[in-house]
N, CA, C and O of each residue as an XYZ file, in Angstrom:
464
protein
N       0.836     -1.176      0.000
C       0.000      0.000      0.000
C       0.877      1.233      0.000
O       1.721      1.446      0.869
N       0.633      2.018     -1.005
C       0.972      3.821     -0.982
C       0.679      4.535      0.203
O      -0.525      4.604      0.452
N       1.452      5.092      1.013
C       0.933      6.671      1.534
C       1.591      7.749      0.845
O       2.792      7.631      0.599
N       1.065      8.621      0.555
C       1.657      9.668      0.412
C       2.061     10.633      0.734
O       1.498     11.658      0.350
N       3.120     10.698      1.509
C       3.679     11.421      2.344
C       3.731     12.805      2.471
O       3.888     13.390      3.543
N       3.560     13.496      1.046
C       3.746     15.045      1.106
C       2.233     16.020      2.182
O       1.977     17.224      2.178
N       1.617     15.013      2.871
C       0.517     16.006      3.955
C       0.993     14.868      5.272
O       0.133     14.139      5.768
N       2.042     14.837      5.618
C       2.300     14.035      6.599
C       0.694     14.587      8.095
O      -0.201     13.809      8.426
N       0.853     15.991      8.622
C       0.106     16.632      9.302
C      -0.917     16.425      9.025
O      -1.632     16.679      9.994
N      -1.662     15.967      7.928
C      -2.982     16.195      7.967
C      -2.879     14.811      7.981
O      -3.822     14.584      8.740
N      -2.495     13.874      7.744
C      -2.598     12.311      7.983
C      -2.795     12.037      9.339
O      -3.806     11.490      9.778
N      -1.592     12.508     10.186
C      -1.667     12.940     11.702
C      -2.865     12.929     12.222
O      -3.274     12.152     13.084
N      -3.692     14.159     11.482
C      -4.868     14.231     12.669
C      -5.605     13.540     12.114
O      -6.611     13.332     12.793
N      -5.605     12.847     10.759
C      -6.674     12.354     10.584
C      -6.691     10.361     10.936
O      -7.529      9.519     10.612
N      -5.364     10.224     11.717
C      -4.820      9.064     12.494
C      -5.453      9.795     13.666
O      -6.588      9.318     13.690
N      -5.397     10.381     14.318
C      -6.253     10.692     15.557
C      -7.747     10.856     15.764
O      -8.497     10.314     16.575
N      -7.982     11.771     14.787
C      -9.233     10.923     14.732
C      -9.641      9.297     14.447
O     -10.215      8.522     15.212
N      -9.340      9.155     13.626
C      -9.164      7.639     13.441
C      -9.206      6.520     15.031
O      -9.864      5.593     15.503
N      -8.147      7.298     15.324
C      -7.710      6.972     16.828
C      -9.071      7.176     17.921
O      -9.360      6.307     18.744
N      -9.275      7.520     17.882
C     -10.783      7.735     18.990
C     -11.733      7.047     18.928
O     -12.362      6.744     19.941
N     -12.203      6.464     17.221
C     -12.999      5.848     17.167
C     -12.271      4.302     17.389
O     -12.813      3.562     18.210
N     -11.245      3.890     16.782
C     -11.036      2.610     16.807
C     -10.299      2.481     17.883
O      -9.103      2.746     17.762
N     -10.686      2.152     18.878
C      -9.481      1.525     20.217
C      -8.929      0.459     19.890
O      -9.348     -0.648     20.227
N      -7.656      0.717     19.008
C      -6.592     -0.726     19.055
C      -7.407     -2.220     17.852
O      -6.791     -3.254     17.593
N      -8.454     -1.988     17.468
C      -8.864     -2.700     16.833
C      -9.755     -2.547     15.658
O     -10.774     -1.862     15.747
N      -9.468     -3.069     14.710
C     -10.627     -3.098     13.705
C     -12.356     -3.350     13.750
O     -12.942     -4.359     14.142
N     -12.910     -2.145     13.239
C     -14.796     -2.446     13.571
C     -15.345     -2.724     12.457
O     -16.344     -2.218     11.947
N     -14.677     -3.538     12.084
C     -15.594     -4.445     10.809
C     -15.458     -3.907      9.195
O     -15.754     -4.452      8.131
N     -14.909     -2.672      9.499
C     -14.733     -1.845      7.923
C     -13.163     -2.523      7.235
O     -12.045     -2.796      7.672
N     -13.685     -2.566      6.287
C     -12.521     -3.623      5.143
C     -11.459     -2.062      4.809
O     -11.904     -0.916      4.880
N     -10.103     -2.409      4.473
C      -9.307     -1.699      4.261
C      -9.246     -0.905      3.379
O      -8.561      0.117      3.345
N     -10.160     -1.429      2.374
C     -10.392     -0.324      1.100
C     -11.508      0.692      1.531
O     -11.639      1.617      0.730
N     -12.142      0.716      2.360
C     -13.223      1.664      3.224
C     -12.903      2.767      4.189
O     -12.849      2.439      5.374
N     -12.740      3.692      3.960
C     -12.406      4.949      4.140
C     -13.476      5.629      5.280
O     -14.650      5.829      4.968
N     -12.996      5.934      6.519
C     -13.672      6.622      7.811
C     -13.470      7.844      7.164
O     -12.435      8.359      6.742
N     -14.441      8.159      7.157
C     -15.059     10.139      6.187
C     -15.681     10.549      8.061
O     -16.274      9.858      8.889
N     -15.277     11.680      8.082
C     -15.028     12.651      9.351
C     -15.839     14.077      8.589
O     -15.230     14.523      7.617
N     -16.881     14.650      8.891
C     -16.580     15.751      8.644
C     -16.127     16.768      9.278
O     -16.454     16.593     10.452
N     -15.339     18.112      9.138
C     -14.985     19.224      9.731
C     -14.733     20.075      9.323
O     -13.753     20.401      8.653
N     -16.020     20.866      9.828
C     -16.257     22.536      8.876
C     -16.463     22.105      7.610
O     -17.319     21.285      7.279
N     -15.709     22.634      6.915
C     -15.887     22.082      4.983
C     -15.446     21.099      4.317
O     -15.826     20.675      3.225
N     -14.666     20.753      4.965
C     -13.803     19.810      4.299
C     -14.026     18.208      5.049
O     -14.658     18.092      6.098
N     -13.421     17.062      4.351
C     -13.935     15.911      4.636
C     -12.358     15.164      4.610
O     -11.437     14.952      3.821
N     -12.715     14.942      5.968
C     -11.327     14.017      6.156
C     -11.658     12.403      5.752
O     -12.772     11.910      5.925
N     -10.442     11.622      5.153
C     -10.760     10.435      4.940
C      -9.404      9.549      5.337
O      -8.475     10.280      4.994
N      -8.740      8.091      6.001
C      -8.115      7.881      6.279
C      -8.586      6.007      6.064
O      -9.378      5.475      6.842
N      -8.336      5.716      5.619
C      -8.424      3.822      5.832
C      -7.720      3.370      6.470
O      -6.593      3.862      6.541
N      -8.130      2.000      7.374
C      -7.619      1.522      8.616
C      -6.332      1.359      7.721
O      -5.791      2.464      7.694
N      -5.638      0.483      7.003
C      -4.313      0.368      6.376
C      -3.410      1.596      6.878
O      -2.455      1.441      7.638
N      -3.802      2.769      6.390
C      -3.188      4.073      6.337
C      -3.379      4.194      7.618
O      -2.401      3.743      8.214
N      -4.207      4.603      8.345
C      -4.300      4.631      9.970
C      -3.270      3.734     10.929
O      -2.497      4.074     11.825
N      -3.605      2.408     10.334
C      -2.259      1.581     11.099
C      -0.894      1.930     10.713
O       0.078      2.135     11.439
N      -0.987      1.957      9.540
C       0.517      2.338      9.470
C       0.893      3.292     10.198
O       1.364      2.853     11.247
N       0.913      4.655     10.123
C       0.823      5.924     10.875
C       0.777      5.695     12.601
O       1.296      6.467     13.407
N       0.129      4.615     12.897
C       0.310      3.905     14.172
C       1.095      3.537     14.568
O       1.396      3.697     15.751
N       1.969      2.675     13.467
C       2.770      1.867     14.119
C       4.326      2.337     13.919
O       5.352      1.773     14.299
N       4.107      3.920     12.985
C       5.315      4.661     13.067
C       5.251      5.537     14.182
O       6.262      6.063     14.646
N       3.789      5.769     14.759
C       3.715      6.669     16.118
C       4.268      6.189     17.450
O       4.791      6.796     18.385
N       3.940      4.695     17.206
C       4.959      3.928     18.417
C       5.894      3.995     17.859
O       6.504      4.961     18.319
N       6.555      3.451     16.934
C       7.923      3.235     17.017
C       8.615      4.470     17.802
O       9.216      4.336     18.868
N       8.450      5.626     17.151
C       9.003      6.847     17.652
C       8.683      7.134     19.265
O       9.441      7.904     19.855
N       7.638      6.562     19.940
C       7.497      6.610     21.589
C       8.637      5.752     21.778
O       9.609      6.041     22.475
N       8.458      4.526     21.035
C       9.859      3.557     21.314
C      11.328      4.387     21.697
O      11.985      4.267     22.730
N      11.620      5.292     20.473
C      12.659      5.714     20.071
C      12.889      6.607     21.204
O      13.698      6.412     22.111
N      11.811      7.975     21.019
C      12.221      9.078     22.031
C      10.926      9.309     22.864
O      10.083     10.115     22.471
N      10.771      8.618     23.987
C       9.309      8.880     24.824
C       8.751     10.588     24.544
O       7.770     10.832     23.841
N       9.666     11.778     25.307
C       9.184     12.185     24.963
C       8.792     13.279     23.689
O       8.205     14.327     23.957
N       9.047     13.045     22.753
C       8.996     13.228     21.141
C       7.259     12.779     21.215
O       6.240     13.467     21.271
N       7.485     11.364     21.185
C       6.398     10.491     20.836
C       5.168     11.394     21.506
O       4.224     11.831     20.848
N       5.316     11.552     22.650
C       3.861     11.537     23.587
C       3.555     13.587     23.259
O       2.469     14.125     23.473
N       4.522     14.163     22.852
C       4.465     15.500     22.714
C       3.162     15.420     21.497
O       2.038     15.921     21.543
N       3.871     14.512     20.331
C       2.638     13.919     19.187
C       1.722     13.755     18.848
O       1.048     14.280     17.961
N       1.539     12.872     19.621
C       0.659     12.194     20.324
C      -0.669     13.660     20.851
O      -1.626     14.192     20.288
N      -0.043     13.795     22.086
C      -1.282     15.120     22.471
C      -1.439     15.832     21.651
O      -2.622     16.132     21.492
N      -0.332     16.565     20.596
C      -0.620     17.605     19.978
C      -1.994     17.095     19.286
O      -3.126     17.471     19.587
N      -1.683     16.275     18.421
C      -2.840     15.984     17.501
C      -4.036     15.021     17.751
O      -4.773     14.722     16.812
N      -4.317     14.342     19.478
C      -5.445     14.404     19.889
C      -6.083     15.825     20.627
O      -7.146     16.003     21.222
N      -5.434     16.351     20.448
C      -5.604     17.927     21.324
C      -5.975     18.642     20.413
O      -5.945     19.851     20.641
N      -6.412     18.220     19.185
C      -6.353     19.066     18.125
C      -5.540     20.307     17.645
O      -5.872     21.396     17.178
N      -4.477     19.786     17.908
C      -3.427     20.968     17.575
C      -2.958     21.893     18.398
O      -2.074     22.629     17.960
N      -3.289     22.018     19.355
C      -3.753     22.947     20.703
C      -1.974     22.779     21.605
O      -1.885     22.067     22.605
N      -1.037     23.353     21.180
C       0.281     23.277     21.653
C       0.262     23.855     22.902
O       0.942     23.417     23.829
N      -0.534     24.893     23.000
C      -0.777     25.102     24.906
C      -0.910     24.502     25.797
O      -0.389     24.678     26.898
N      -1.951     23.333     25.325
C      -2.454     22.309     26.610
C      -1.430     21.726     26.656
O      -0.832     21.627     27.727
N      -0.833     21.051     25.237
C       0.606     19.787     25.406
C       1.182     20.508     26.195
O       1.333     19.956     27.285
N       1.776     22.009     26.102
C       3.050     22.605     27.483
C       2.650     22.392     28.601
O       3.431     21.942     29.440
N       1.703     22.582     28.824
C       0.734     22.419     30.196
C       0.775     21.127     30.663
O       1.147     20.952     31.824
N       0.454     20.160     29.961
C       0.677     18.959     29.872
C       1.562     18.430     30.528
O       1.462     17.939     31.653
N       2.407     18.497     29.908
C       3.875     18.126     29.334
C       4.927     19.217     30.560
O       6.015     18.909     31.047
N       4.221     20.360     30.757
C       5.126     20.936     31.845
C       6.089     21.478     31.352
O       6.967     21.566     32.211
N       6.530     22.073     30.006
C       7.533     22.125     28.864
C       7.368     23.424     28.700
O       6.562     23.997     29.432
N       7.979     24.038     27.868
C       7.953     25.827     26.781
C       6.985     25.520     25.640
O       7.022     24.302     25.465
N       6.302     25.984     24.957
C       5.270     26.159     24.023
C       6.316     25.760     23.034
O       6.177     24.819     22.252
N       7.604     26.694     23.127
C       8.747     26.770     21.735
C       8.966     25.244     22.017
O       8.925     24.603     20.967
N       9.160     24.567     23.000
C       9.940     22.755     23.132
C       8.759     22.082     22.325
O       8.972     21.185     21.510
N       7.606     22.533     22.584
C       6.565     21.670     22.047
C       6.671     21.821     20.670
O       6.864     20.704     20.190
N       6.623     22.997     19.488
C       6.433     23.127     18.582
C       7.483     22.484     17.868
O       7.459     21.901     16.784
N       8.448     22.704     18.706
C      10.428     21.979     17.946
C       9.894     20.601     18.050
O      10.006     19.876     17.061
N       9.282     20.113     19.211
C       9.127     18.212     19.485
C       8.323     17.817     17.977
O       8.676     17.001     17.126
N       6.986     18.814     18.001
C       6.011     18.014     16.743
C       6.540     18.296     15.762
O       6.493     17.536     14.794
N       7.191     19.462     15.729
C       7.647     19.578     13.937
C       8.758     17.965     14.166
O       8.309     16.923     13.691
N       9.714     17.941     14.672
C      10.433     17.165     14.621
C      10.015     15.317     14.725
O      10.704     14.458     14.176
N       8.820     15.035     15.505
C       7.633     14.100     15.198
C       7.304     13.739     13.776
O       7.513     12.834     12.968
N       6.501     15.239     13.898
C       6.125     15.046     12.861
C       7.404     14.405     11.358
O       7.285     13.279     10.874
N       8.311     15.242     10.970
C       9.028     14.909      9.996
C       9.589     13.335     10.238
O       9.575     12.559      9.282
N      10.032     12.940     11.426
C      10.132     11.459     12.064
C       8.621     10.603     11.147
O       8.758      9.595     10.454
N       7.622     11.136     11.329
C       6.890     10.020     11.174
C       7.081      9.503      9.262
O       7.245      8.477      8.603
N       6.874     11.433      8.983
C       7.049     11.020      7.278
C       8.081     10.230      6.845
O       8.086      9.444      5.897
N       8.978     10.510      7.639
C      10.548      9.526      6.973
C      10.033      8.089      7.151
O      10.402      7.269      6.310
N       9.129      7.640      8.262
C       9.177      6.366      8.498
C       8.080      5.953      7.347
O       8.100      4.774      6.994
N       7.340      6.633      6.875
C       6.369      6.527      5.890
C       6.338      6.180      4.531
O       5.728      5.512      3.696
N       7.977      7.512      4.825
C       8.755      7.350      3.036
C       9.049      5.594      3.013
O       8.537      4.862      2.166
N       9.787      5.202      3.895
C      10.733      4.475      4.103
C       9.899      2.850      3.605
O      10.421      1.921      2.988
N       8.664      2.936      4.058
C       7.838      2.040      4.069
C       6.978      1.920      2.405
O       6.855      0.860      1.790
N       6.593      2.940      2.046
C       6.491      3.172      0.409
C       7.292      2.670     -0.709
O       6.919      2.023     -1.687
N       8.526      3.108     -0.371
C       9.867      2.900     -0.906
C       9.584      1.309     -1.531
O      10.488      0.701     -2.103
C-alpha cells in the first residue's frame, strides 16, 4: 500500500481521529473503506491500512524518544492545541512546537521508508 507522504500533518490528525474511534482494533470496515469525518468544509478520509501504518510509526518513535512520541501524540489528539501539550507536558510552548515539527518529519521519513 501507498501513503503519500507530502501532507504528513494532515494524515496525523486524521490518524487521531481515526484513533478515537477505533481503540486498538478493527470495527468491521474492510481496508479499502475509508472513515469520512466531517470538519467545517472539508472531509477528512483515512483507511484503517493508512491509519495503522501511521500507528505503528507513532509507536515506534514513543519507542525511540518517549518524549517526542507523547508530545505527538497530544498535539494531535488535542487538536493541535500546543498550549495544553506545554501544560501537559510541563515544557515551553517553543519545546513543544520543535518536538512536533520534529515528530512530525520522524513520522514522514518512516512513511517514506515504508512506500519505498
Amino acid at each position: 500500500m501507498e501513503i503519500i507522504t507530502n501532507d504528513t500533518p494532515r494524515l496525523l490528525e486524521e490518524w487521531a481521529l481515526w484513533s478515537r474511534i477505533n481503540t486498538g482494533s478493527k470495527v468491521g470496515y474492510p481496508s479499502s473503506c475509508p472513515f469520512v469525518f466531517k470538519k467545517g468544509d472539508s472531509h477528512l478520509a483515512i483507511t484503517d491500512d493508512e491509519a495503522q501504518e501511521i500507528d505503528a510509526a507513532v509507536a515506534r518513535l514513543v519507542m525511540r524518544d518517549k518524549e517526542m512520541g507523547k508530545v505527538l501524540k497530544l498535539y494531535y489528539f488535542s487538536n493541535s492545541n500546543a498550549s495544553l501539550v506545554a501544560r501537559k507536558m510541563e515544557i515551553g510552548r517553543k519545546r513543544v512546537n520543535v518536538l512536533v515539527q520534529c515528530g512530525t518529519a520522524w513520522v514522514d521519513a518512516k512513511l517514506e521508508k515504508t512506500t519505498v
